[in-house]
N, C-alpha and C positions, 0 to 999 in steps of 0.2 A: 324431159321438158325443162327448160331453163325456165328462171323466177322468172324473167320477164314476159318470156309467149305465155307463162300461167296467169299474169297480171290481164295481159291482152285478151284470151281467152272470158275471159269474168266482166270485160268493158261491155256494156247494152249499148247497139247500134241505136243512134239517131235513128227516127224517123225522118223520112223526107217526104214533101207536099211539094205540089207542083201547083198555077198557075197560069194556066196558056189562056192570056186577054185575047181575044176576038179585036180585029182593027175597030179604032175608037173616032167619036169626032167629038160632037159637042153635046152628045145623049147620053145616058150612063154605059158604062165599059161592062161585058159581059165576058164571062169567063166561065173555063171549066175547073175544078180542085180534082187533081188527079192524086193517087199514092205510086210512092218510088215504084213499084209493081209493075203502074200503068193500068191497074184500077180506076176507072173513076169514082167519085164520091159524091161529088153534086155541081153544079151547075153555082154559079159566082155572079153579083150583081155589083159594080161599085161606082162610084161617079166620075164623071170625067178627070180626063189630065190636067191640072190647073196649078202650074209651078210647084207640087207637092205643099200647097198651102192647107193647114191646119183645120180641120171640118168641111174642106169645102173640094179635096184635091185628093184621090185615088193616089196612093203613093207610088212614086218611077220602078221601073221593070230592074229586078235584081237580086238578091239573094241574104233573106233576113233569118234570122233566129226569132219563134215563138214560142210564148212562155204563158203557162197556166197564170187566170187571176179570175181576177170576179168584173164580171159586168153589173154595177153597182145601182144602173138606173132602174135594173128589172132583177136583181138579187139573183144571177146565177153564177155559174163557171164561164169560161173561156179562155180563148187564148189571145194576147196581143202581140202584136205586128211591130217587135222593136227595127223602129224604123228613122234613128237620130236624126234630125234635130223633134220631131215630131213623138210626140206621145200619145199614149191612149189611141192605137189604132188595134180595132178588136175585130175579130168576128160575132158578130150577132146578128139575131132573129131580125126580119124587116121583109118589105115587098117592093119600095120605091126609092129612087135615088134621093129623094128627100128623108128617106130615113138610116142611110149611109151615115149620115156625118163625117165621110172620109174614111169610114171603115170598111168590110168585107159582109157582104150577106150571102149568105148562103143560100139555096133552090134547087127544086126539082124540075122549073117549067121556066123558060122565060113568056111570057104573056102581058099581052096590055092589061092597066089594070086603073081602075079609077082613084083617084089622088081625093082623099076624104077629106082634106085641107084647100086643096082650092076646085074641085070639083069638074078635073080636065083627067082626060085620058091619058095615060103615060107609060114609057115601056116599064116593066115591074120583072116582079120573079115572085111565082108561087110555091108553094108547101114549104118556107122559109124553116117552119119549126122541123119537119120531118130529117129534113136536111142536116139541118144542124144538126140535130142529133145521131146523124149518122157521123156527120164529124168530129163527134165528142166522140162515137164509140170508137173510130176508129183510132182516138187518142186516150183510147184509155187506161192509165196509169202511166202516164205521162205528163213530166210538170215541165218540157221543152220539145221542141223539135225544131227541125229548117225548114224553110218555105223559100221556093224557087219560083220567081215571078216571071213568065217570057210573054213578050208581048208579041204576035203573031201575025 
């Protein structure tokens, strides 16, 4: 075996994560999180398409690198959505496109779900924590992977 197939040998594959969005309109964008397998892992909640604007805009269908960090407002791990010009696009815990801010929530049910801020019914996504933490396990010791976005 040549020094180089021993180099390549010893390289740890990427993971790959998939996103296939469900057709979008002006309600939040549902999705599933598949692994390269064709596993599923859970069910994806995120806001509509709106020029890829910051807080407000589900980022365009395509193919990003994620990277371990910390979700800072609720002191845990995650992973964000390096998605330039845009920063701080994470996955985390949530139930309503109002708790997106642009980023990826996780779920095990899509389900209507009362909005405790303005007090109107809304499409949502429940067992947010469950989920996610299926999505940490299944990135676990893992400080990167790819995320493949198709919109369907």
């Amino acid at each position: 075996m040549s020094i180089l197939q021993q180099g390549r040998s010893n390289v740890k594959q990427m993971k790959v994560l998939y996103i296939y969005r469900l057709p979008q309109g002006d309600h939040p964008t549902f999705g599933n999180l598949v692994r390269e397998d064709g596993v599923p892992i859970c069910n994806t909640l995120e806001r509509p398409y709106k020029n890829n604007q910051h807080g407000i805009s589900c980022f365009p269908p395509g193919e990003y690198a994620i990277k371990r960090t910390i979700y800072h407002k609720h002191g845990y791990e995650t992973f964000e959505v390096i998605c330039p010009p845009r920063e701080r696009c994470l996955f985390h815990r949530g139930n309503l496109g109002d708790d997106t801010h642009g980023c990826v929530l996780p779920g095990e049910q899509f389900e209507p779900v009362l909005n405790p801020r303005t007090g109107i019914v809304e499409d949502g996504i429940l067992a947010s924590g469950p989920a996610f933490n299926q999505f940490m396990k299944y990135l676990e010791g893992e400080s990167e992977a790819k995320l493949v976005v198709i919109q369907i």
